[in-house]
C-alpha angles and dihedrals in degrees: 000000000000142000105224096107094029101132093039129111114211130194119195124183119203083027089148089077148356137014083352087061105045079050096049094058100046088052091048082051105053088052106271126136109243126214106182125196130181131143093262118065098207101059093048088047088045079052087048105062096038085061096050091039080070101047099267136133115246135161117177113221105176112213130155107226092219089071116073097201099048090050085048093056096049081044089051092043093051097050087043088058119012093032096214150030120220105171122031115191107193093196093147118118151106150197136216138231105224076059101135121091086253088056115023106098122181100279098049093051095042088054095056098043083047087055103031105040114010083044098064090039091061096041085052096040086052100049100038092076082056090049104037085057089059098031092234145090152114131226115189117207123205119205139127158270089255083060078082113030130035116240141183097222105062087050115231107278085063094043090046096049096040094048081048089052088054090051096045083046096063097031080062096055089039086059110025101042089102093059093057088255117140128176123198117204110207110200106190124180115218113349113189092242136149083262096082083071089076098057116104093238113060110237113232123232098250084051087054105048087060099051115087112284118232097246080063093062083040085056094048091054089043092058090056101046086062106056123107114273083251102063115082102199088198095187149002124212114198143178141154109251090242094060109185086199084060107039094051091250113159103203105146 
């Protein structure tokens, strides 16, 4: 372990899996104290102890980030006993996989927009009154490629609310750049993340091993949370080399 993020407070959503896990751990690496929230209880204490088998500094606080009072009251038990949060990694989401325009009806769009978007909105809204007091703080967006470009694949409730992502990422660093507060949107194309699992095509093993991992996304975080309070990393754009939206590729 490292001290380069030693006095930070990091809060990190969909911590039980996926790209929130592999963040998780990089943070708890790097010396920050780790507070990880998800709507199931055993992956984010599975993330836990990892983190604490290695020397770091975890405490699990389930929430699901489509609920606005459950997201308040982390937030409330993180200022009560840590004080502050420095980092916010808003890693939660999902798709669905009735996803296409023949298939999407109301309740499956309005759940990924929930997740994926007002999520994100009441994660941000409970940690900016931390970090206006201190006048810092980063938040870290995940989103997509399909935050940039429409495309057929991801199915339009995910496209709408990751564009919107995009959008809410950049309207937080327009307001809140006085107070020393900078989001950083990350737009990755295909991750190789539990969430393939969603798509209505299974995605072989070979597909998988050249997508980007999900260390690489950690990495990117990583990269971030350790700029100077004075650097403002506004977006990542990110794609595997072999980039399937480039080469023509139709896996759904």
């Amino acid at each position: 372990m490292d001290a380069s993020l030693g006095d930070k407070v990091a809060w990190v959503t969909g911590a039980g899996s996926g790209i929130g896990q592999a963040a998780a751990l990089a943070l708890a690496k790097a010396g920050a104290t780790l507070v990880l929230s998800g709507r199931r209880e055993a992956p984010l204490e599975a993330t836990a102890s990892a983190i604490r088998e290695a020397g770091g500094s975890a405490t699990v606080s389930p929430a699901d980030v489509a609920d606005p009072a459950a997201v308040t009251a982390v937030a409330g038990r993180i200022e009560a006993e840590l004080g502050r949060c420095d980092i916010l990694v808003n890693s939660a989401g999902l798709n669905i996989r009735r996803r296409s325009w023949a298939e999407v009806d109301a309740t499956g769009f309005a759940s990924v927009l929930a997740a994926d978007l007002a999520g994100p909105f009441h994660t941000t809204a409970a940690v900016l009154p931390m970090m206006r007091a201190r006048r810092d703080g980063l938040i870290v967006q995940v989103a997509s490629w399909a935050g940039r470009h429409v495309l057929r694949m991801p199915g339009p409730a995910y496209t709408a609310a990751k564009h919107g992502l995009v959008a809410l990422s950049e309207s937080i660093n327009l307001e809140e750049c006085t107070n020393g507060i900078r989001s950083c949107c990350i737009c990755p194309a295909d991750v190789a993340t539990p969430i393939l699992d969603a798509r209505p095509v299974p995605v072989p093993a070979e597909e998988r091993a050249r997508m980007l991992q999900v260390d690489d996304l950690a990495a990117a975080v990583l990269f971030v949370a350790r700029m100077p309070a004075r650097v403002c990393v506004n977006e990542i754009l990110v794609s595997p080399t072999w980039n399937r939206f480039y080469t023509g590729a139709q896996t759904p």
